[in-house]
ZAMAR-923225 format. One record per residue (C-alpha): residue in one letter; y, x, z negated. Coordinates in steps of 0.25 Angstrom, whole numbers, padded with zeros to 4 digits, always signed. Last residue first. Example, Ala and Ser with C-alpha at 12.3 -4.5 7.8 and 13.67 -1.06 7.14 Angstrom:
<pts>
S-0004+0055-0029A-0018+0049-0031
</pts>
This chain:
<pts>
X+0227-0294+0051X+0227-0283+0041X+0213-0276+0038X+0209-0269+0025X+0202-0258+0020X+0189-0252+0011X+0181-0256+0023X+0172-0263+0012X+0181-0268+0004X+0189-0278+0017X+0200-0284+0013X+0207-0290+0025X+0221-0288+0022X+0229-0301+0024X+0241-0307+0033X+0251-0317+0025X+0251-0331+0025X+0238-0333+0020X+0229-0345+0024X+0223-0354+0013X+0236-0364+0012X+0239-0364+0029X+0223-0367+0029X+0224-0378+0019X+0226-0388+0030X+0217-0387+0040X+0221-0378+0052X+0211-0365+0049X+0212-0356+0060X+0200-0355+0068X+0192-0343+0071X+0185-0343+0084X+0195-0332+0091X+0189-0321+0081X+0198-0309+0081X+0191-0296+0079X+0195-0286+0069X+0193-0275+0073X+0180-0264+0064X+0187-0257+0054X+0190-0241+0054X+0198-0238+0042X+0207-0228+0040X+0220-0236+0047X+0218-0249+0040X+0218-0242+0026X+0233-0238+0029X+0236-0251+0035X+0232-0258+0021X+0238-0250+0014X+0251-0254+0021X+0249-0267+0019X+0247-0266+0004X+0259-0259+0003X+0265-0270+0010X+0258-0280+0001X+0263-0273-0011X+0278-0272-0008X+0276-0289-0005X+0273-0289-0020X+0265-0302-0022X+0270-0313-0029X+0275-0321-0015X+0261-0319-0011X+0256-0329-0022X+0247-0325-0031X+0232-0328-0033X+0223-0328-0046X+0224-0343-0046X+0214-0345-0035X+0203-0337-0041X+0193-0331-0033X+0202-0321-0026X+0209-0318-0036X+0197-0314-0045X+0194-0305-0034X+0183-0306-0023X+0171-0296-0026X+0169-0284-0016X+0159-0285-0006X+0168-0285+0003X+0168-0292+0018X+0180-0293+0026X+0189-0306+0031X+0199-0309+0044X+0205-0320+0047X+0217-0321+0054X+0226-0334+0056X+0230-0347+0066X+0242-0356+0062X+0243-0369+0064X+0259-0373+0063X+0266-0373+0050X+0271-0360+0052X+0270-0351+0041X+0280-0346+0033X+0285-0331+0032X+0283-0325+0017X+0273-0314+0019X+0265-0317+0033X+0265-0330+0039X+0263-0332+0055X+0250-0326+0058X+0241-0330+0046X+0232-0320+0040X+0219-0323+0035X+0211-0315+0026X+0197-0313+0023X+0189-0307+0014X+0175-0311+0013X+0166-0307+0003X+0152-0299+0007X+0141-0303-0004X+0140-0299-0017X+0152-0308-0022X+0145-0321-0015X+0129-0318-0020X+0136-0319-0035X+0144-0330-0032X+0132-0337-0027X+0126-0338-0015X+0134-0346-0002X+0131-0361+0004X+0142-0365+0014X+0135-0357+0026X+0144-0357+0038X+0135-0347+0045X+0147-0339+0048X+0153-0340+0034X+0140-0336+0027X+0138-0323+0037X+0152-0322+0032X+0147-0322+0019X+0157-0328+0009X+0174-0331+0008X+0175-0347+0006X+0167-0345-0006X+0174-0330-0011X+0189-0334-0010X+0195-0336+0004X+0205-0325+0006X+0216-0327-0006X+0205-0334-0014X+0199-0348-0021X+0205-0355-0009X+0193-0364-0009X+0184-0363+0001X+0186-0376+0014X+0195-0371+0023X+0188-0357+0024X+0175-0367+0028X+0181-0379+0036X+0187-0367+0045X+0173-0364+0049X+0174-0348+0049X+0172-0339+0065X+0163-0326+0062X+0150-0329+0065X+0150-0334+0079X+0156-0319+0080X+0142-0313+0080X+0143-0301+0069X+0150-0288+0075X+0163-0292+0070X+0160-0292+0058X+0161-0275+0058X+0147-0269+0054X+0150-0263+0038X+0135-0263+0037X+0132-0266+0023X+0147-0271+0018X+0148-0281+0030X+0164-0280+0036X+0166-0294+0042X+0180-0295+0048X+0185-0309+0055X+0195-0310+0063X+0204-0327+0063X+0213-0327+0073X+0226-0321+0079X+0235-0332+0075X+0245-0336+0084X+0261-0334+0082X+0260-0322+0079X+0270-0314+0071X+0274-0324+0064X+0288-0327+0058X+0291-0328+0044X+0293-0340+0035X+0289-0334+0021X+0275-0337+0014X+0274-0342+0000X+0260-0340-0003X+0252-0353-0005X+0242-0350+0003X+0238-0339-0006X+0239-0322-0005X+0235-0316-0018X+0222-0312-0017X+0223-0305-0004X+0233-0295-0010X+0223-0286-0013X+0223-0279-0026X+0210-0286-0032X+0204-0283-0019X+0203-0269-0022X+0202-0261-0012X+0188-0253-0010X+0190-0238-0009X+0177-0231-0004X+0169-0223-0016X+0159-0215-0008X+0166-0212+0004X+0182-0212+0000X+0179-0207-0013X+0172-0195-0008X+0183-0195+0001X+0194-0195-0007X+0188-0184-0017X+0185-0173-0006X+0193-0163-0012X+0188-0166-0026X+0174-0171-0024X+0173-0158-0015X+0179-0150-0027X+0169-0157-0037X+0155-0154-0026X+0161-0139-0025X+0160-0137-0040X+0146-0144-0041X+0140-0137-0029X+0148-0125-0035X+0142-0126-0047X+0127-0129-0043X+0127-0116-0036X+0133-0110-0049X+0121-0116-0055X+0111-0111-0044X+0115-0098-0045X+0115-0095-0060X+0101-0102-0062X+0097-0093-0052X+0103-0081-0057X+0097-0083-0069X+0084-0085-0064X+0085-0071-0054X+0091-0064-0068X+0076-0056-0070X+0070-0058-0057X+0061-0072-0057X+0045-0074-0055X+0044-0062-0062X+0033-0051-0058X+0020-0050-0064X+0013-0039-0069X-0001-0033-0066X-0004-0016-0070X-0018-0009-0063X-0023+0002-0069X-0021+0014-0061X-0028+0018-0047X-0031+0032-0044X-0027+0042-0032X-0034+0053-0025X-0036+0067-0025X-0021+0070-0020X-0020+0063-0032X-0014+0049-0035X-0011+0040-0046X-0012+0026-0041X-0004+0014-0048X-0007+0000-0052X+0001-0012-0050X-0004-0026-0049X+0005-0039-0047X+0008-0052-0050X+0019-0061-0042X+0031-0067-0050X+0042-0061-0039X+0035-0052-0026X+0039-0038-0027X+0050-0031-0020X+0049-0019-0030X+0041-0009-0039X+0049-0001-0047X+0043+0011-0050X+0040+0021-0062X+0031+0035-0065X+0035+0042-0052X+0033+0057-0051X+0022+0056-0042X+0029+0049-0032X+0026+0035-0029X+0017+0028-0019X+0018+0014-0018X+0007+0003-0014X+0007-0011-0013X-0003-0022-0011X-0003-0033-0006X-0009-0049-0009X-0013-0049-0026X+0001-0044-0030X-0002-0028-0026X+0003-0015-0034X+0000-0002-0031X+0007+0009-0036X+0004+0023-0029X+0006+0037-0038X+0010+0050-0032X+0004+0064-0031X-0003+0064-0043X-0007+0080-0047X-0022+0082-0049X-0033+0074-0059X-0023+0065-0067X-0029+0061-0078X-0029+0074-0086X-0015+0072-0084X-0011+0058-0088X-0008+0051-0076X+0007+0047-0078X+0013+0034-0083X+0017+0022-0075X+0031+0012-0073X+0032+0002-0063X+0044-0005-0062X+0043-0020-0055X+0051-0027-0045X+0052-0041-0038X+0053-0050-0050X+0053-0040-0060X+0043-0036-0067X+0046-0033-0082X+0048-0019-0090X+0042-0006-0084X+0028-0012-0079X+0014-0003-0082X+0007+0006-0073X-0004+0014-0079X-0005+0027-0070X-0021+0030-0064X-0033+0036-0068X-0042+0047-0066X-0032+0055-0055X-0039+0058-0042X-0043+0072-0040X-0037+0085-0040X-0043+0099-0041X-0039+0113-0050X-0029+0105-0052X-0012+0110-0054X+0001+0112-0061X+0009+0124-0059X+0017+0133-0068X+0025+0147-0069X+0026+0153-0080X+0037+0161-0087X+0034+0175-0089X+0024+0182-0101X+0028+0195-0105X+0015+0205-0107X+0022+0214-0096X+0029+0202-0087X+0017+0192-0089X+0019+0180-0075X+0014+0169-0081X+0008+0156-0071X+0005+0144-0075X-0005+0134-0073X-0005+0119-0076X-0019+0114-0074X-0021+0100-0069X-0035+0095-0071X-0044+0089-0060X-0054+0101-0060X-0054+0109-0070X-0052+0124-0072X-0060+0135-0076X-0052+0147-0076X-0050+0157-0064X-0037+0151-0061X-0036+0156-0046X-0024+0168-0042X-0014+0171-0034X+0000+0180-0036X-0009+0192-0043X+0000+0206-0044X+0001+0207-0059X-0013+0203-0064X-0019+0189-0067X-0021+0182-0080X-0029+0171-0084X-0024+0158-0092X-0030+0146-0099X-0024+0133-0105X-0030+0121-0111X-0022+0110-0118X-0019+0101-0107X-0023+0111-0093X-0016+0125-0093X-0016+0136-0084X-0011+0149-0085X-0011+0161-0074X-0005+0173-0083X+0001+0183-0072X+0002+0199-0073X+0011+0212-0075X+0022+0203-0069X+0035+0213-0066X+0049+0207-0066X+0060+0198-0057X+0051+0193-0042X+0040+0185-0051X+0028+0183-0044X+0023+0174-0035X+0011+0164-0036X+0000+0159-0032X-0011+0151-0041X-0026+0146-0037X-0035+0135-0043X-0048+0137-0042X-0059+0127-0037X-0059+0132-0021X-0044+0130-0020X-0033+0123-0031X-0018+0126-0030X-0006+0134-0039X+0005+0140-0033X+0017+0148-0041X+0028+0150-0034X+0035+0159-0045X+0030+0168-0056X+0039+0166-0069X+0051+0174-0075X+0051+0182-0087X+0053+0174-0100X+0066+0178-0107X+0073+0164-0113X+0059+0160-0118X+0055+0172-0128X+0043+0180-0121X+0029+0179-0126X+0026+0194-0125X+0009+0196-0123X+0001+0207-0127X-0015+0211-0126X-0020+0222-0135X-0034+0227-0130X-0046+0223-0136X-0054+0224-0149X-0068+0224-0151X-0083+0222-0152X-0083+0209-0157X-0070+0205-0152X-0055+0207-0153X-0045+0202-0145X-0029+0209-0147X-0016+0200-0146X-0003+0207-0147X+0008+0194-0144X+0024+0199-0140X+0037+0191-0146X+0049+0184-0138X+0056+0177-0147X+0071+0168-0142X+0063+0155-0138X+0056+0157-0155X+0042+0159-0155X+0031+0154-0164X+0018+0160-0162X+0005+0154-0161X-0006+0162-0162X-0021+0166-0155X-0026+0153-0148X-0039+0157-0143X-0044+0155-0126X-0057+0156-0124X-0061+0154-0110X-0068+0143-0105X-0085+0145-0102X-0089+0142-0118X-0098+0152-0122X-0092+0148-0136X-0093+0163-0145X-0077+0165-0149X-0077+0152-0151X-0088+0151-0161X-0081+0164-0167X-0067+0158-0167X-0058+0169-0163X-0049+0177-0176X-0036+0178-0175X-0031+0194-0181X-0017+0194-0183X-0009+0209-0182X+0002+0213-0187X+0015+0219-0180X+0018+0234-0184X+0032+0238-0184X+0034+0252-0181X+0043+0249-0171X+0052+0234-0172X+0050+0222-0161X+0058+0213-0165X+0061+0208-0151X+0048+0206-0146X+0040+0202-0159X+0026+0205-0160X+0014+0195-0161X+0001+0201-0165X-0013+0196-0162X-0028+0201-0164X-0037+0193-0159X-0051+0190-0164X-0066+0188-0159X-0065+0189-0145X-0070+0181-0134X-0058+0180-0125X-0044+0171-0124X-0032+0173-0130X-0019+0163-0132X-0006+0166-0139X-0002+0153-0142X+0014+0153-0143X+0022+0142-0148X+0036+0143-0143X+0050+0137-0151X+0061+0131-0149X+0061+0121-0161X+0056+0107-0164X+0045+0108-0153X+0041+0120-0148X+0038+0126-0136X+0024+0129-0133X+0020+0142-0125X+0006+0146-0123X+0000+0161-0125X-0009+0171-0117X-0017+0182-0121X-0029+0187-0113X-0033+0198-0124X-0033+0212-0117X-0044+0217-0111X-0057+0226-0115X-0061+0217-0126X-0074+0226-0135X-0086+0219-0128X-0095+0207-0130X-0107+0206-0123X-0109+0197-0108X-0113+0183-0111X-0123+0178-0102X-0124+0167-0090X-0136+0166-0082X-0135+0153-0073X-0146+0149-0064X-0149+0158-0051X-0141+0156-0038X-0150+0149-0027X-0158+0159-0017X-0149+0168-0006X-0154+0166+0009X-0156+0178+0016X-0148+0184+0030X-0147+0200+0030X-0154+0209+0025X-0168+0206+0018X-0164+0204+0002X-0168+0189+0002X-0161+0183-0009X-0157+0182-0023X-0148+0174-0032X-0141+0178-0046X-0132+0170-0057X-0124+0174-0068X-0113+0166-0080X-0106+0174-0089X-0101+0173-0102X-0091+0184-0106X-0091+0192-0119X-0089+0205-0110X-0083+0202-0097X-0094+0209-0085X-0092+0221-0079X-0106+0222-0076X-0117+0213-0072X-0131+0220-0073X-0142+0216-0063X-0158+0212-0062X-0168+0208-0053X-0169+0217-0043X-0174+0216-0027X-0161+0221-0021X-0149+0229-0029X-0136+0221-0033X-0124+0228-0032X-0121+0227-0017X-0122+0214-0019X-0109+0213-0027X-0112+0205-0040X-0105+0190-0037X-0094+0186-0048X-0093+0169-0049X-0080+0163-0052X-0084+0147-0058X-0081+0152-0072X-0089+0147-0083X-0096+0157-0087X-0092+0170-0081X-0097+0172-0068X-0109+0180-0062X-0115+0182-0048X-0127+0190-0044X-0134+0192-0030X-0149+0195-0027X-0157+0201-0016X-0171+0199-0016X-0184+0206-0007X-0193+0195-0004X-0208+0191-0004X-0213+0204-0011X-0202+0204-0020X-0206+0191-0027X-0197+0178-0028X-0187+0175-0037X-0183+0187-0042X-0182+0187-0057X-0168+0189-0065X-0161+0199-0074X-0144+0199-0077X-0137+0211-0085X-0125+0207-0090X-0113+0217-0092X-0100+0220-0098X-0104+0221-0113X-0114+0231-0110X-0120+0235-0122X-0121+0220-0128X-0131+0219-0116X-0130+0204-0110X-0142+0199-0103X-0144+0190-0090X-0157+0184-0085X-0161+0177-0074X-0174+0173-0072X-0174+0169-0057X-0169+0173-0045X-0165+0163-0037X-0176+0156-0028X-0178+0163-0014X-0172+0158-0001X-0180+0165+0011X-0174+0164+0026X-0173+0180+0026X-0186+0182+0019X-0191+0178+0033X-0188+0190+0040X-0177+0187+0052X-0177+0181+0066X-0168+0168+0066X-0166+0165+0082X-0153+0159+0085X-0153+0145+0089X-0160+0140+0100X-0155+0128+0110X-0162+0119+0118X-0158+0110+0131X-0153+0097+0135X-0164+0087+0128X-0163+0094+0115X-0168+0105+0108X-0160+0113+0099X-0168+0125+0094X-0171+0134+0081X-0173+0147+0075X-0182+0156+0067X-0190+0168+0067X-0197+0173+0054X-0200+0189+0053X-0208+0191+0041X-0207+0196+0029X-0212+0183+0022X-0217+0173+0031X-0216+0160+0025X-0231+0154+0025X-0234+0142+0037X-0219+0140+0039X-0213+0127+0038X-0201+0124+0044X-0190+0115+0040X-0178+0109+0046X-0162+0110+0048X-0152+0105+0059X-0158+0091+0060X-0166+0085+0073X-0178+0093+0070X-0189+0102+0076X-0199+0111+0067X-0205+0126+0072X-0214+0136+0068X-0219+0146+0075X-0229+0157+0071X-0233+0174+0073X-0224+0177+0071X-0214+0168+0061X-0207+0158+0071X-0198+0147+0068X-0191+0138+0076X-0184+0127+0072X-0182+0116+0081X-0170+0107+0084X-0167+0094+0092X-0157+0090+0099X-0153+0075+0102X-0150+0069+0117X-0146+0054+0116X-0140+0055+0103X-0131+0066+0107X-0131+0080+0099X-0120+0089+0098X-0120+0105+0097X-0124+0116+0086X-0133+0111+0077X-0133+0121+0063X-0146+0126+0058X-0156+0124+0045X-0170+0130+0044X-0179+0128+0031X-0192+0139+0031X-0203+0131+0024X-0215+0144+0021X-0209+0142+0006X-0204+0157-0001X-0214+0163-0012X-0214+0162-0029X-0208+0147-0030X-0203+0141-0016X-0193+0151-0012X-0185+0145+0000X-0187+0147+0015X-0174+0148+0023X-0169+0146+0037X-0154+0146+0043X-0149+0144+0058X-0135+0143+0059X-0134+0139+0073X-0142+0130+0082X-0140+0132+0098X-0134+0120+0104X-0142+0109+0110X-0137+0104+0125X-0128+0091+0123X-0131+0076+0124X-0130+0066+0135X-0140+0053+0140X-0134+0047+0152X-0141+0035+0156X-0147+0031+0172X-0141+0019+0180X-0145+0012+0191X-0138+0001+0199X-0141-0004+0213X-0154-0014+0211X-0145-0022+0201X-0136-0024+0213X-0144-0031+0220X-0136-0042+0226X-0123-0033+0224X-0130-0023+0232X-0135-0031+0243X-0121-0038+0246X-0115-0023+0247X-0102-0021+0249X-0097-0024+0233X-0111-0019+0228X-0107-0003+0224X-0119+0003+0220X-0123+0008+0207X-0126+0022+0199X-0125+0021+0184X-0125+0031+0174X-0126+0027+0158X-0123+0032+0147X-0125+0040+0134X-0113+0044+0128X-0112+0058+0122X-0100+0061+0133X-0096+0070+0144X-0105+0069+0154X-0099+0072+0168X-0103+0065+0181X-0110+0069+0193X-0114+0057+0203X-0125+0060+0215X-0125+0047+0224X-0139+0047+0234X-0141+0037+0245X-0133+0040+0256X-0133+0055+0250X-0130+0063+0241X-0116+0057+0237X-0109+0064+0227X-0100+0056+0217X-0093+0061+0206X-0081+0060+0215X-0084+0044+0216X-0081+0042+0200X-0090+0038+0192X-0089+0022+0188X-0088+0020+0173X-0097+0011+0163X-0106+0019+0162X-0106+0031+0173X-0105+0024+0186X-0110+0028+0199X-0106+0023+0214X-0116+0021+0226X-0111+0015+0238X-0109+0027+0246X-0124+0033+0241X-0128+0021+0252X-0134+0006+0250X-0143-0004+0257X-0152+0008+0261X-0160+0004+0250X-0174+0008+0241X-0167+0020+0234X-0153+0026+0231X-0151+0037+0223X-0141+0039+0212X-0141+0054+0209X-0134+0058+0195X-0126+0071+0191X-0123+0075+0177X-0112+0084+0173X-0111+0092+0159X-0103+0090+0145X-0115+0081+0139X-0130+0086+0143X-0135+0073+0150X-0149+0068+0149X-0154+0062+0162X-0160+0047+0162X-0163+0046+0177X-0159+0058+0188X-0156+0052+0196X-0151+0038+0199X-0157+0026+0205X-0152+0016+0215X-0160+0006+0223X-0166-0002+0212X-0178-0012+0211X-0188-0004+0221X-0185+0009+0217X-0184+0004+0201X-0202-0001+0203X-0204+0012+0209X-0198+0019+0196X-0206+0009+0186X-0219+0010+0194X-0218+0025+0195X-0214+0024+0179X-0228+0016+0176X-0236+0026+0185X-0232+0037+0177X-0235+0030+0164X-0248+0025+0167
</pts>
């Protein structure tokens, strides 16, 4: 069915599309070239000419092209990427109306799968382990894949293994896998290997073909026992139990032993160790000494075998022995404190029962003296602690002055004897021998290593490698021609260890030199504690911190980051490691901030507690300078106001308090018709008129603006007031709206003085000062002003008036004169004559007329007008 269901498919495509490529649904190796056929079927409509290809989504060039025929197109194109894809062959449809009708019948496609041909494995390994008294029949393989994998064509691997006269085999996707053997064939010839499959090709690795013991991993050996034989004080003898029995495999063993507590193991030579035993003597061992001794076995066939696990721990206490060596005596230097002195600990280390000590003085040394001898006894349960740090006892302390140089005897004794005398000349200060120079101190593979040169002026006979860590101190000696060394002692990690090094000059001990260093860093444990010096300013801050403690520290800081943010930024500086203070500036005035600092390693750094303060709203002295500013501000305002009033004081005068004559000085209240007038001739024959001027005190608009129907006066009315004043009194003198309208009724006195008062004048044309009028009709001038000043007692009472012929005639001139001067500054509107006006002819009019001309007193222009 399934035949016959793909020969339907493929005739049912020949009839739907005229384009098909070959061949369909290859797999591509990457890095090689690939050729395609596009083939066209069922039409004559089209040529190979037509045809084009395109490789995702970009067209293939023509010169890939190679036409076969009229209806073949071959097309080679490279593969150079892991990237599936797909390769289309299509038919240009811009000159061909059948084509772009059908053009889903002109396409066709076929996908790119890529990978890479498998590479041989490498490093092929196998092992069956010991599973209680005989080895397990599952033989565990694990190889290295060499090459690249694509999704779309994975490789596959195989183990192979072939014991005559079987095969076994397992296949896997990883680089490791398991194959279970029906027995494991001991003393027998095992083949082993395995192949990478894939779609591309195959591949073998190399052919493993080798006795079977060789891919055998027994258990350690077991049972280990060490003894100590007080006869050989030097040597452990160490017994154990092979793992497996000798007829399964023939056992090879290696040894390795360590003092306790030290991480520096020693291996037995090989060569020293016979096959198939199960027992061994170490030699040249430390007496009193703990040591700690492991042993493994393996296959003794030559050549490849897998080595079981290291045994447990064994450790053992060689015997004590009579010293062989001197004494390791050392000393530490104190100075004094209320004098210049040096304090001395002479320092020994060993399991010994007593030292023997004697101090001898350098430049008193006298023959045939004999120096004494002090005994100082060890602690027994100290002398007996199996405790893994070296022993180091306090012997003496010895006072020394700066100009003493003196020479330490010290002898170890145990339970079996004494040893050799160790010296040691503690020199006086002003004569030390010189020091080493460069020295170099850095950690590598968990030791910490020292270089250094030697002293160019004298001999060294050796070097004293010290280093010291809070109150603990420990030292180790090296020989004359060392210049690099590793501390052998047990050192920690993340604790700074000052280490010095001593050149000795025959027993005579040089200046040292020193360096500080970690056997490894890390990120400190806490943080500085920041904390404000004084007050926050209003812009700036000082910061002030305290060093890490030491043990707190963990490695050497290399700077210190202060952080401080207000709630929107955050700020960072970084300052040198050196720097316990800083001012912090441009800050914001009464705003809140958090500060913390961060110690840093090259490890890493760490965050202290965090400190908050507030800075002032004002800088010290910005208040004061304030108040300071604004009242000098306000004193020159003042000052300049006062020498403005000064220098400008006519004007100020002139606008806000204008000069209003006093009418009581006018005078207007003295003329009267019965003034004596003197005959004089006139200047004008005719009289010019009667002008009216009408100044309102609200809008200052001329009078002669308002309708002139207005302005001429009844005769019958002036005639008919009292000649209670010089110019009318204050009846006959009202409203000029009142006089116009010709009303007789008027307010009170009261409504009267408020309103505008008429001033009015009337000059006659043929009698001025002294000269007598004519008796013929005469005509005048009248003329008044508006003023809201009060009329004069004067002017209202009759009685108050004087004659002409009392007046000063020096005053009215001086008054005229004024009176043209005040004329000149101000700006009036002209007077305009009005034709209408009559002159009064009844009889009274030559008694109620003056005979001289007068001002118009007008108080609201502040000036007056001649006619």
């Amino acid at each position: 069915d399934v035949p016959f269901v793909l020969c339907w498919l493929l005739r049912l495509w020949e009839e739907l599309c005229h384009l098909v490529i070959a061949p369909q649904s290859p797999l591509l190796e990457i890095g090689t070239n690939f050729t395609a056929t596009c083939l066209i079927i069922n039409t004559d409509k089209i040529t190979a000419d037509d045809l084009y290809w395109k490789l995702h989504d970009t067209t293939v060039p023509k010169e890939q092209y190679i036409k076969v025929n009229s209806s073949a197109l071959n097309v080679t194109v490279l593969i150079t990427n892991e990237r599936a894809e797909w390769l289309f062959c299509s038919c240009n449809k811009e000159k061909n109306h059948y084509v772009f009708l059908n053009s889903g019948k002109f396409i066709h496609g076929i996908f790119l799968r890529k990978g890479y041909r498998p590479e041989k494995p490498e490093n092929l390994s196998c092992l069956s382990v010991q599973e209680k008294f005989y080895i397990s029949p599952v033989l565990s393989c694990k190889w290295d894949s060499v090459g690249r994998q694509t999704p779309d064509i994975p490789t596959t691997y195989t183990l192979f293994v072939r014991v005559i006269p079987e095969n076994f085999s397992m296949s896997t996707d990883e680089n490791h896998t398991e194959v279970r053997l029906n027995v494991f064939p001991n003393h027998m010839t095992m083949e082993v290997w395995v192949e990478a499959r894939n779609k591309l090709g195959t591949a073998e690795s190399e052919h493993l073909k080798v006795d079977a013991g060789w891919f055998v991993k027994t258990n350690p050996p077991s049972d280990v026992r060490v003894i100590s034989e007080p006869s050989f004080p030097a040597a452990l003898l160490i017994n154990w139990t092979q793992p497996i029995e000798k007829y399964y495999l023939r056992l090879t063993y290696q040894i390795r032993y360590c003092p306790e507590g030290s991480q520096s193991w020693t291996y037995v030579p090989p060569e020293d160790i016979a096959k198939d035993i199960e027992s061994f003597r170490l030699q040249d061992l430390q007496p009193d000494t703990v040591y700690v001794i492991q042993v493994r076995c393996k296959n003794a066939v030559e050549g490849h075998g897998h080595w079981s696990n290291w045994s447990a721990n064994t450790t053992k206490r060689t015997p004590e022995f009579r010293p062989k060596s001197k004494p390791d005596l050392w000393r530490v230097i104190a100075e004094g404190d209320s004098i210049n002195e040096r304090r001395d600990p002479v320092l020994a280390n060993g399991r010994i029962l007593k030292f023997d000590i004697k101090i001898q003085d350098v430049k008193h040394k006298v023959k045939n003296v004999s120096w004494e001898w002090e005994s100082i006894l060890v602690n027994r349960t100290e002398a007996n602690s199996s405790s893994n740090q070296r022993k180091i006892t306090p012997l003496k302390e010895i006072l020394l002055a700066n100009t003493k140089s003196v020479k330490v005897h010290v002898t170890a004794s145990n339970s079996v004897g004494k040893s050799a005398e160790a010296s040691l000349v503690i020199s006086e200060k002003a004569r030390v021998p010189p020091p080493v120079e460069e020295l170099k101190v850095w950690p590598k593979e968990g030791q910490l290593w020292l270089k250094w040169n030697p002293p160019t002026s004298m001999n060294v006979t050796e070097y004293v490698v010290e280093w010291v860590t809070g109150d603990q101190i420990d030292w180790q000696k090296e020989n004359r021609n060392t210049l690099k060394t590793a501390i052998k002692g047990n050192l920690e990690t993340f604790v700074c260890y000052t280490i010095s090094v001593y050149p000795i000059y025959y027993g005579r001990i040089g200046k040292p030199t020193t360096e500080k260093a970690y056997l490894e860093q890390g990120a400190p444990i806490e943080g500085p504690i920041v904390r404000l010096r004084g007050k926050p300013g209003r812009n700036e801050a000082e910061l002030v911190w305290t060093e890490i403690p030491q043990q707190s520290q963990r490695g050497f800081i290399t700077n210190y980051t202060i952080s401080y943010t207000s709630g929107t930024k955050l700020h960072n500086i970084t300052v040198p490691v050196n720097t316990t203070s800083y001012t912090l500036r441009s800050l914001s005035g009464n705003t809140k901030y958090d500060i913390w600092i961060n110690a840093s390693t090259i490890q890493g750094s760490t965050k202290g507690f965090n400190h908050s303060f507030t800075t002032l709203k004002y800088a010290p002295g910005e208040i004061e300078l304030i108040v300071v500013g604004v009242s000098l501000g306000f004193l020159f305002v003042v000052v300049m106001t006062m020498l403005l009033c000064i220098y400008k004081k006519d004007v100020i005068t002139k606008n806000f308090w204008p000069q209003i004559p006093n009418p009581g000085e006018s005078t207007i209240g003295s003329w009267s018709p019965d003034y004596s007038l003197k005959t004089d001739t006139p200047k004008e024959n005719c009289l010019s008129g009667i002008s009216v001027l009408d100044v309102d005190v609200c809008d200052g608009k001329c009078v002669f603006e308002e309708d002139k129907a207005s302005l001429p006066l009844k005769k019958d009315k002036y005639l008919s007031e009292e000649h209670s004043s010089g110019i009318g009194g204050s009846s006959c003198m009202s409203s000029p709206r009142q006089s116009v309208s010709d009303s007789d009724e008027g307010g009170d006195m009261a409504d009267t003085t408020a309103s505008t008062i008429q001033y009015s004048s009337v000059v006659a044309s043929n009698g001025y000062k002294g000269q007598t009028p004519s008796s013929q009709p005469q005509q005048g001038i009248f003329s008044r002003s508006e003023s809201t000043q009060p009329l004069l007692d004067s002017e209202e009472n009759p009685d108050m008036i004087v004659h002409e012929d009392d007046s000063n005639p020096a005053d009215i001139s001086q008054l005229e004169m004024h009176q043209q001067e005040m004329l000149e500054h101000l700006d009036f509107c002209p007077l305009e004559e009005n034709p209408e006006q009559t002159t009064p002819t009844d009889e009274h009019s030559a008694d109620w007329l003056p005979s001289a001309p007068v001002s118009s007193y007008m108080p609201q222009l502040g000036g007056y007008r001649s006619q």
